[in-house]
C-alpha positions in Angstrom: 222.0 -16.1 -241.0 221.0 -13.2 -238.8 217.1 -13.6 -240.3 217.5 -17.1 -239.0 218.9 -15.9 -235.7 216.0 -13.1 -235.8 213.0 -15.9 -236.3 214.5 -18.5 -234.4 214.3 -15.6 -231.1 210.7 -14.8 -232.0 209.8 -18.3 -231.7 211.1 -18.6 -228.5 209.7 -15.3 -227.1 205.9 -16.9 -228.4 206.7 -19.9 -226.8 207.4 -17.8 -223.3 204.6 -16.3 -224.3 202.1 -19.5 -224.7 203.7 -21.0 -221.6 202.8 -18.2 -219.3 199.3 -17.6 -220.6 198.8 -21.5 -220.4 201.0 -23.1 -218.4 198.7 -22.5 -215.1 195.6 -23.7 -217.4 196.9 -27.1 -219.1 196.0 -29.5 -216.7 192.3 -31.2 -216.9 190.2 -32.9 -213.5 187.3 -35.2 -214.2 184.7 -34.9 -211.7 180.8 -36.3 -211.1 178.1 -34.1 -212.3 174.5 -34.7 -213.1 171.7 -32.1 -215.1 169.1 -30.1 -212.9 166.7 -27.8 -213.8 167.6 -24.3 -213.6 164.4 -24.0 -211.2 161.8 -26.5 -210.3 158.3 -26.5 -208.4 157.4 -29.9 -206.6 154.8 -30.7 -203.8 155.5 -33.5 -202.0 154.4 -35.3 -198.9 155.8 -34.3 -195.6 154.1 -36.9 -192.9 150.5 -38.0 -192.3 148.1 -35.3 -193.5 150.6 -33.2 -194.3 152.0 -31.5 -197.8 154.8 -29.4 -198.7 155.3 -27.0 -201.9 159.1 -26.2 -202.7 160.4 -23.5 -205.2 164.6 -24.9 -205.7 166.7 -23.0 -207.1 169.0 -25.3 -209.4 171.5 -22.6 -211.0 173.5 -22.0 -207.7 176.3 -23.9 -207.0 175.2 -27.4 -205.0 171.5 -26.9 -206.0 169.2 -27.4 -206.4 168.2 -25.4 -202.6 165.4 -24.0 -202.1 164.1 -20.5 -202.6 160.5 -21.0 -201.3 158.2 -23.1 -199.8 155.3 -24.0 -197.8 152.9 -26.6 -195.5 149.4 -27.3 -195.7 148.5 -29.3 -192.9 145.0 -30.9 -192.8 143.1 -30.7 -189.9 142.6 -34.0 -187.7 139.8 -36.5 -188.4 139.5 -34.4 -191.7 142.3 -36.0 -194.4 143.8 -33.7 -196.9 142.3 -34.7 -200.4 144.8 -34.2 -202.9 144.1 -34.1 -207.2 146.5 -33.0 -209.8 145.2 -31.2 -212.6 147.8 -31.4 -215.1 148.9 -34.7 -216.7 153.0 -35.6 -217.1 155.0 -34.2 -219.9 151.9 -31.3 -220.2 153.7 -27.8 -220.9 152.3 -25.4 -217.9 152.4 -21.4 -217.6 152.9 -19.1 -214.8 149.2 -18.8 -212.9 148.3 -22.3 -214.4 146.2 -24.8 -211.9 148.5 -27.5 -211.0 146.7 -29.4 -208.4 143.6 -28.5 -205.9 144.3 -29.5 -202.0 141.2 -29.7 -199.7 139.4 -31.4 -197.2 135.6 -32.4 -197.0 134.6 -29.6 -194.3 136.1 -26.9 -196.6 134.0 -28.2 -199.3 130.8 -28.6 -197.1 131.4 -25.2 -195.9 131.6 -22.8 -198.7 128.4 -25.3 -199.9 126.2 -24.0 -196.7 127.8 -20.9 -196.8 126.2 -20.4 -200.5 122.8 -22.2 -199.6 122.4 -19.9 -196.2 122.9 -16.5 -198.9 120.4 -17.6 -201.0 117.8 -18.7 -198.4 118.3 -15.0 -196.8 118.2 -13.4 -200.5 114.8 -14.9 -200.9 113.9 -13.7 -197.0 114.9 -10.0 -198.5 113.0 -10.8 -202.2 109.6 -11.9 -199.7 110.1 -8.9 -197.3 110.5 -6.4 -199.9 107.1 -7.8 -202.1 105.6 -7.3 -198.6 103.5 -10.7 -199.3 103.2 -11.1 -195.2 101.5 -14.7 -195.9 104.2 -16.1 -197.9 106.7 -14.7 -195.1 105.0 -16.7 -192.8 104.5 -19.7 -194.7 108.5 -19.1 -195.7 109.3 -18.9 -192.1 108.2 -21.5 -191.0 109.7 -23.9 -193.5 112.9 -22.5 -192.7 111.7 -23.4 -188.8 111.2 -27.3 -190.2 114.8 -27.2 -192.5 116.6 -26.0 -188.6 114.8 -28.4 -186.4 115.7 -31.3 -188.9 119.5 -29.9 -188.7 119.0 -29.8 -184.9 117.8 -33.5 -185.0 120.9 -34.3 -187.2 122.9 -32.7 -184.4 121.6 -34.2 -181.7 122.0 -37.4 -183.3 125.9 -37.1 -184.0 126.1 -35.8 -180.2 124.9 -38.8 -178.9 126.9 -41.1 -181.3 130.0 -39.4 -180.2 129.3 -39.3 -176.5 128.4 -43.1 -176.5 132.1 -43.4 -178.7 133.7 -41.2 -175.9 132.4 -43.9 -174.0 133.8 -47.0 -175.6 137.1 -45.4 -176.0 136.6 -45.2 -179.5 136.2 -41.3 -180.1 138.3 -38.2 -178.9 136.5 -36.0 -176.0 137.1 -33.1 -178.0 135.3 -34.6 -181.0 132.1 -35.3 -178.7 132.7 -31.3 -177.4 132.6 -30.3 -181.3 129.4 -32.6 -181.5 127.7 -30.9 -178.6 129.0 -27.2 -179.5 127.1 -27.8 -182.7 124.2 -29.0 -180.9 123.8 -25.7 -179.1 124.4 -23.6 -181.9 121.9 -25.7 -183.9 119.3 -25.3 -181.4 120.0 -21.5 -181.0 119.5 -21.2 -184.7 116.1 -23.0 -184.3 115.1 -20.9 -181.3 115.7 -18.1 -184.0 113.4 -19.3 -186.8 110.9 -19.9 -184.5 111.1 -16.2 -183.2 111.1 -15.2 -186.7 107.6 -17.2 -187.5 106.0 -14.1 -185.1 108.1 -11.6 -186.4 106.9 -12.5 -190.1 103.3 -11.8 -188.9 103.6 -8.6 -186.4 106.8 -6.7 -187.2 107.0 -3.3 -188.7 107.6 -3.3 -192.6 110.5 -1.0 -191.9 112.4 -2.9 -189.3 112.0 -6.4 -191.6 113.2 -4.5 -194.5 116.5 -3.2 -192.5 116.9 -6.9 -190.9 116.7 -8.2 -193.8 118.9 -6.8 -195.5 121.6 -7.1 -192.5 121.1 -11.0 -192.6 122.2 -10.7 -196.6 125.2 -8.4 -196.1 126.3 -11.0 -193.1 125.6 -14.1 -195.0 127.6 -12.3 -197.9 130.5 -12.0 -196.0 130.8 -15.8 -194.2 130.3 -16.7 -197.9 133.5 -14.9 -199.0 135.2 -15.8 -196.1 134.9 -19.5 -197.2 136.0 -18.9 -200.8 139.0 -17.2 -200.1 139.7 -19.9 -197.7 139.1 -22.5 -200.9 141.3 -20.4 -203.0 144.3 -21.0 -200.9 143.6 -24.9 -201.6 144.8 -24.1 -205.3 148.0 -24.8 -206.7 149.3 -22.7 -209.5 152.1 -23.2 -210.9 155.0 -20.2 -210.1 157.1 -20.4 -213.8 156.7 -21.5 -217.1 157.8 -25.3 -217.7 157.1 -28.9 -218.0 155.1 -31.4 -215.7 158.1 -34.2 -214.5 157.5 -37.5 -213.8 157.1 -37.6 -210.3 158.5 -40.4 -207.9 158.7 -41.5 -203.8 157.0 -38.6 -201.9 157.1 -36.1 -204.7 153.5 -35.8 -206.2 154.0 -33.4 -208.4 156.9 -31.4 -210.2 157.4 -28.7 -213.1 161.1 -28.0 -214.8 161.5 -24.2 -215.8 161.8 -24.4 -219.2 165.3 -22.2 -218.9 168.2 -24.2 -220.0 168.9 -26.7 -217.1 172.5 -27.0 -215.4 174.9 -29.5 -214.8 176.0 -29.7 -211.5 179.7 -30.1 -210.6 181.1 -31.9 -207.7 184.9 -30.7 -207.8 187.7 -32.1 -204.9 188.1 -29.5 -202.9 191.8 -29.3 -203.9 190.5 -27.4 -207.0 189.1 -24.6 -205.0 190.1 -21.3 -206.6 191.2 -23.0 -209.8 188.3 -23.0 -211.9 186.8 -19.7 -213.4 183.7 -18.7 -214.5 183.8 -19.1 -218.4 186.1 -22.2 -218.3 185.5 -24.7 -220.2 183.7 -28.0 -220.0 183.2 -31.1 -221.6 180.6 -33.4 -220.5 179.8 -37.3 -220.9 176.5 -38.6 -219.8 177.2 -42.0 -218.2 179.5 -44.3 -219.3 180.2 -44.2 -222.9 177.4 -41.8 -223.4 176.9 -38.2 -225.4 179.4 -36.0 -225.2 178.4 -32.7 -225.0 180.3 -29.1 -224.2 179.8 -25.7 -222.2 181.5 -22.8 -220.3 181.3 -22.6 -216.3 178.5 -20.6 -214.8 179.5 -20.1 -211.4 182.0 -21.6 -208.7 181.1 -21.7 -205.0 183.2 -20.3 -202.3 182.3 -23.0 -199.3 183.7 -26.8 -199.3 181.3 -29.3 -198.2 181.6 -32.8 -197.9 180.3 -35.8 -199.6 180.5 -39.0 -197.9 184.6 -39.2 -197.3 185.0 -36.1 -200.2 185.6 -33.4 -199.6 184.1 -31.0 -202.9 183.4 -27.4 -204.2 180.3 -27.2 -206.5 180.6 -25.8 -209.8 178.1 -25.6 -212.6 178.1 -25.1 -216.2 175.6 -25.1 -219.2 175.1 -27.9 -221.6 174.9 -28.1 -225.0 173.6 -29.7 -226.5 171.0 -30.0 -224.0 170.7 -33.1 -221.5 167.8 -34.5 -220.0 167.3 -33.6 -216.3 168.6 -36.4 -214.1 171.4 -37.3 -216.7 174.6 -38.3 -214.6 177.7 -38.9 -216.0 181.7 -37.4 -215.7 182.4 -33.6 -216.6 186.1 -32.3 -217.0 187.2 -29.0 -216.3 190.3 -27.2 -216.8 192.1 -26.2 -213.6 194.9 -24.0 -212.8 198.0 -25.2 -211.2 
């Protein structure tokens, strides 16, 4: 009788026990969720000649927000040109080229940029054989190759002036025009003084010129491939090329575990711990899958007429990004 008595009181006192430890923990709350990567890389379009590159963070509570990002604006009457390098589903590393975004002047640029080093290489290669007849004859091809730029010139002047005045060109693009006219023309008054200087100046003083034109023609050069470089894309993690869709052009998943996303009624604030856990259904009659909270956010924020705290959790097993469907989470009272 009394080890009756004695069993039947320890029962009850586990029972207390079980009660307090999960009385307060009992009750489960469905709520919307959907899979995000833990951290994504897009670029995307952002207006008319205009491109933006976002780092988002999708582990934090209502991500994914962004971490990073940035604008590359083309300049006007010179469009942006766009091309992606990698193809969708293609696995991508930190450092990897993901796309190139230019414009034609750029281009052109770093092209005379490299042609004028060379031409003033070979004025340094001449001077230093000291063959004075094959400076001069050098020299003044170089005078034909500026007047026929200065023609060129002159002739886009005069297209854009007589634009200007049919209303069908900016003044500012007929100012460009003439600006390169002049400097054109100053560039031929140059080569022609140089056709004399082959013939009459000192050995010494061509030398040292010479070599001043290569150094300066050195550095415009690598002025206009650092400014390419900044036209490259690489890719800032280690993931997978999505498919991309409306303005996004391009977009990479970390290949860390992605995170479901949980929009919880507000009324729950304070109520769900990190380490809880979860069970998750993608869609309606879907897979079911499990996890343990990651992280609960401390601000409410509304959504439409709701009112909700965001939560997220992992997955297992893992979920496509995208996937929506209903989570349920264990709440306190």
């Amino acid at each position: 009788m009394k080890l009756r008595l004695v069993l039947a009181a320890l029962g009850a006192v586990l029972l207390l026990v079980l009660a307090i430890s999960t009385g307060d923990r009992a009750r489960q709350v469905s709520a919307p969720a959907q899979v995000v990567p833990a951290l994504s890389f897009s670029l995307q379009h952002a207006g008319d000649g205009v491109v933006r590159w976002i780092l988002a963070d999708g582990a934090v509570p209502g991500g994914p927000v962004t971490r990073e990002e940035g604008v590359v604006e083309g300049e006007r009457g010179d469009p942006l040109r766009i091309k992606t390098q990698v193809a969708q589903g293609a696995q991508v590393r930190v450092g990897d080229l993901l796309a190139t975004i230019g414009s034609a002047r750029s281009a052109e640029r770093e092209a005379a940029e490299e042609a004028e080093r060379q031409a003033r290489e070979a004025d340094l290669a001449l001077v230093s054989l000291g063959g004075r007849e094959e400076e001069i004859r050098w020299a003044r091809r170089e005078v034909e190759v500026v007047r026929a730029a200065v023609e060129q010139a002159r002739s886009q002047s005069q297209r854009l002036a007589a634009l200007v005045a049919e209303g069908a060109a900016s003044a500012w693009e007929a100012q460009d025009a003439a600006m390169e006219l002049r400097l054109r023309e100053a560039e031929l008054a140059l080569a022609t003084v140089g056709v004399d200087r082959a013939a009459l100046a000192p050995r010494e003083q061509e030398l040292t010129l010479a070599q001043a034109e290569v150094a300066s023609a050195s550095a415009r050069l690598a002025e206009a491939r650092a400014s390419r470089a900044h036209e490259q894309l690489l890719s800032p993690l280690d993931g997978r090329v999505d498919q991309p869709g409306g303005v996004i052009l391009l977009r990479v998943n970390s290949d860390q575990p992605a995170v479901l996303q949980i929009a919880l009624d507000a009324q729950h604030q304070g109520r769900v711990r990190v380490g809880d856990p979860v069970r998750f259904e993608a869609g309606v009659g879907g897979t079911r899958h499990q996890g343990r909270v990651l992280s609960v956010g401390d601000e409410v924020r509304a959504i439409g007429d709701r009112s909700v705290v965001w939560a997220t959790a992992s997955v297992d097993p893992p979920v496509a990004v995208g996937v929506t469907g209903t989570a349920r989470v264990e709440v306190g009272s």
